[in-house]
N, C-alpha and C positions, 0 to 999 in steps of 0.2 A: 177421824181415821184411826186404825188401830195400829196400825201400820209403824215399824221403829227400823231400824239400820244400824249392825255394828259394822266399824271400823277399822282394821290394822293392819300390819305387812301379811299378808298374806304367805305363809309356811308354804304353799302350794306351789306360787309361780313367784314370790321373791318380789313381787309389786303389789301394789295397793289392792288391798280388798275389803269391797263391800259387799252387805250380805241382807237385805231385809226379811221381817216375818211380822204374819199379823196373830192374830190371836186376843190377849188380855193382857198380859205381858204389858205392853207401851200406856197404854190409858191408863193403868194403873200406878205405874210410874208418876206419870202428873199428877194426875192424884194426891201421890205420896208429899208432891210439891217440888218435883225434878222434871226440867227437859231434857238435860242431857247425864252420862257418867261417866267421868276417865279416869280410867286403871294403870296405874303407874307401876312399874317393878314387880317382884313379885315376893309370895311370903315364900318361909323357910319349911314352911308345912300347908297339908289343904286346910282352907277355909272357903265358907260363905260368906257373903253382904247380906244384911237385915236392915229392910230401908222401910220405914215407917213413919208417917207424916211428916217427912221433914229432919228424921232421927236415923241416923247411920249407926250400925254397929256390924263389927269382925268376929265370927264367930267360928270356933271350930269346926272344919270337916273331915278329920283323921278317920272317923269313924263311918261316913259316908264316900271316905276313894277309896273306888275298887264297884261298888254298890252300881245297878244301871239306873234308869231314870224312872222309873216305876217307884224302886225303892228309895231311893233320894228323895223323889216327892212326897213321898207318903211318910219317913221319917223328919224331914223339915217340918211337913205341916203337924205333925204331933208334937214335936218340940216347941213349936213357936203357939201350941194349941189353936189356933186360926185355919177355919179347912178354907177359908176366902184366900190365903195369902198366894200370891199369882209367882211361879219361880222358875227363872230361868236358867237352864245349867247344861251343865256335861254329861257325857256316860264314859265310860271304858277309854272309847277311840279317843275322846280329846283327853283325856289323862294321860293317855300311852304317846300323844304327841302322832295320830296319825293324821298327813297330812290333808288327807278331806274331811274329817271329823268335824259335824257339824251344833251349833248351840239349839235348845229346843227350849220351848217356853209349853205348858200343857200338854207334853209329852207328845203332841202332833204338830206344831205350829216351830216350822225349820228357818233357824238361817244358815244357808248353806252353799254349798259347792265351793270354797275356796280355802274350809281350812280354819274357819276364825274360832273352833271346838279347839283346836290344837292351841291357838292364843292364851286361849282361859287355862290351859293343862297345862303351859309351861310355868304360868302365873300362880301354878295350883291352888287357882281359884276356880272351886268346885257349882259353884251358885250363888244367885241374884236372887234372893227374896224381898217380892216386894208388896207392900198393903199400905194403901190411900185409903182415909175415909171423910177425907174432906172432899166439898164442891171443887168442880172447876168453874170458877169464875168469866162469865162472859159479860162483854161490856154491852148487849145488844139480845138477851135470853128470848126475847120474844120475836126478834128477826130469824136469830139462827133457827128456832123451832121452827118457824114458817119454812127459809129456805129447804131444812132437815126432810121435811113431810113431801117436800114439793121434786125434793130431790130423790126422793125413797120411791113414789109412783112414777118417777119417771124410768127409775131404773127397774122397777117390775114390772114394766110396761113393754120391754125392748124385751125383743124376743133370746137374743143370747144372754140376759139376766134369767129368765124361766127354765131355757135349756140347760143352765147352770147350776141353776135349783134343781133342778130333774135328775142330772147326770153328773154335775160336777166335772171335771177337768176327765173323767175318761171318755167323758161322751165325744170326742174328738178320732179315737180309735177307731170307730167306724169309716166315717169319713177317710182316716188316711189308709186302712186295709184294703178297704173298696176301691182307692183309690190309685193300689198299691207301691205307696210309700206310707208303709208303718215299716218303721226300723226292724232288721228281721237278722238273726244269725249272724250278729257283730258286723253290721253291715254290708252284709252281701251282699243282700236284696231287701225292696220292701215290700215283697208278697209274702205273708204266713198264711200257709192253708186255713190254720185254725184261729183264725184272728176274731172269728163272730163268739167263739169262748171266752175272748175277752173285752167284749164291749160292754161298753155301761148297760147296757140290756141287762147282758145275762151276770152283773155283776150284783145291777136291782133287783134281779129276781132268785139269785143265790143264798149272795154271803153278806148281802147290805142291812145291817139293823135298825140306822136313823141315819139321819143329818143333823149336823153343828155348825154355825157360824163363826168367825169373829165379831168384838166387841162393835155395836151400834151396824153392823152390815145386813140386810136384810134377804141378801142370797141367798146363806147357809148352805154351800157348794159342798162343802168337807164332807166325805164320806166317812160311816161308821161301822164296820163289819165286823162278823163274829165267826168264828167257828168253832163248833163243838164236835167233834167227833172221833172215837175214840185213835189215839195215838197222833190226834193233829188238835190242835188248842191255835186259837185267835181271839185275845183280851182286846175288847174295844176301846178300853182305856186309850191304844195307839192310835187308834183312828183309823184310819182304808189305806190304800196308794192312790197317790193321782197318776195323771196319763205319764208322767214320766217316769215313773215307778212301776207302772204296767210295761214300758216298751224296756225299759234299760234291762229288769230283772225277770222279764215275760219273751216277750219274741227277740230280743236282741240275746238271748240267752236260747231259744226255740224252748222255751216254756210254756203252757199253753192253759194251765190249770191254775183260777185264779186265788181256788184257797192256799198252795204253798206261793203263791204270791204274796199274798195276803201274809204269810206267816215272815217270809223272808224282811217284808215294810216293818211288820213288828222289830222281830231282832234289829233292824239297822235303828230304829227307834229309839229301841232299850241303849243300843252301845253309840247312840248319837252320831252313826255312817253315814254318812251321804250315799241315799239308796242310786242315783244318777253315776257315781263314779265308782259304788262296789259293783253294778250291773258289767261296767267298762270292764274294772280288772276279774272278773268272774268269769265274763266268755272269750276275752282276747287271747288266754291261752285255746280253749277250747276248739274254738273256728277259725284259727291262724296255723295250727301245728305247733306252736313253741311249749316249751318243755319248761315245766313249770321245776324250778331245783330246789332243793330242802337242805339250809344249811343250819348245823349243830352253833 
């Protein structure tokens, strides 16, 4: 499984939170020859963790806070020369201590909605580099491969594995437009007229460039979009939105156009936002009446 979980008080609601994401991030990890990490206190300046078979080191990040996750990754991986090394970190929002700022592993792969980006900001611990190049050891290599294989056609086999392959988590949009409840205009209603602009149809037939999976999953659900077009840029490095990234910053906003969609998933990427609760604070003023104040 790829699949990892951080831990801590939650800045957001003041209780426990947890937060999973899959990705490369966690298997890499074991690898390294770790199942778990606990982060005690915090330093006097940013830093990263450089964790390497088994070898820990603290290493400056003065010169990557401030930086979003774009450049963060791309200067770790130059420093540490290894374009393998899998890095989990912050952008902006969890430096500045916002309280949904979310951690990101491959720049698409979120743990989020509760705030655990703000954890690592207060800690101004910037990121988790991490590279295993050892085996994971199994007591049992030729059962687990059998289970593996047996486990893998069953799951391609089931029709919402395929539909998931196909469409990835927007393919649900339809369904709930048609249905009308797709979340629409900060919950007013869940009719959007223009809800078939944002179905994974017309998403595959746009701005969709590939699909990615997680480590060992053979769904490869994640959407991959791009956009070129003059005065509007979409770097696939970020990866797509999923369905709740279409409805929080698409119709719960009456947005209906999936490239500035598409660009807004970016930015919350870069600045590590939790696209699900900027969707929230973006149209609550807007379809409430409340006056949003600007204070010096």
């Amino acid at each position: 499984m790829p699949r990892y979980t951080v831990c801590a008080k939650s800045p957001l609601t003041g209780a426990q939170g947890e937060a999973e994401a899959g990705g490369w991030w966690g298997p890499e990890l074991k690898k390294a020859g770790f199942d778990a990490i606990i982060i005690k206190g915090c330093s006097s300046a940013p830093v990263y963790l450089y964790i390497k078979d088994g070898q820990v080191e603290i290493k400056d990040a003065t010169h990557l806070w401030g930086k979003d996750t774009g450049e963060t990754q791309k200067t770790i991986k130059e420093e540490l020369r290894d374009d393998k090394v899998r890095i989990a970190q912050i952008g902006p929002a969890g430096e500045n201590l916002v309280r949904f700022a979310n951690i990101v592993n491959e720049l698409k792969h979120f743990n989020g909605r509760n705030g655990l980006g703000a954890v690592m900001g207060s800690k101004k611990l910037k990121a988790i580099a991490v590279r295993g190049t050892k085996p994971i050891n199994l007591y049992n290599k030729e059962k687990i491969n059998q289970v593996t294989k047996n486990i893998t056609k069953r799951i391609m086999d089931n029709p919402l594995s395929r539909g998931l392959r196909e469409l990835g988590t927007p393919g649900v949009v339809r369904p709930f437009y048609e249905a009308g409840c797709l979340p629409s205009y900060n919950w007013t209603t869940g009719y959007f007229q223009e809800g078939e602009n944002l179905t994974a149809e017309t998403l595959n037939k746009t701005i969709l460039k590939g699909t990615k999976g997680c480590y060992a999953c053979p769904i490869r659900c994640k959407r991959i979009v791009e956009v070129d077009e003059p005065g509007l840029k979409v770097d696939s490095a970020y990866g797509g939105p999923e369905y709740e990234t279409i409805a929080s910053l698409g119709s719960l906003c009456g947005i209906s156009d999936l490239k500035y969609i598409a660009k807004a998933n970016e930015l919350c990427n870069k600045y590590t936002m939790d696209t699900i609760s900027t969707g929230m604070a973006l149209n609550l003023p807007r379809f409430t009446g409340h006056q949003v104040k600007s204070y010096n």
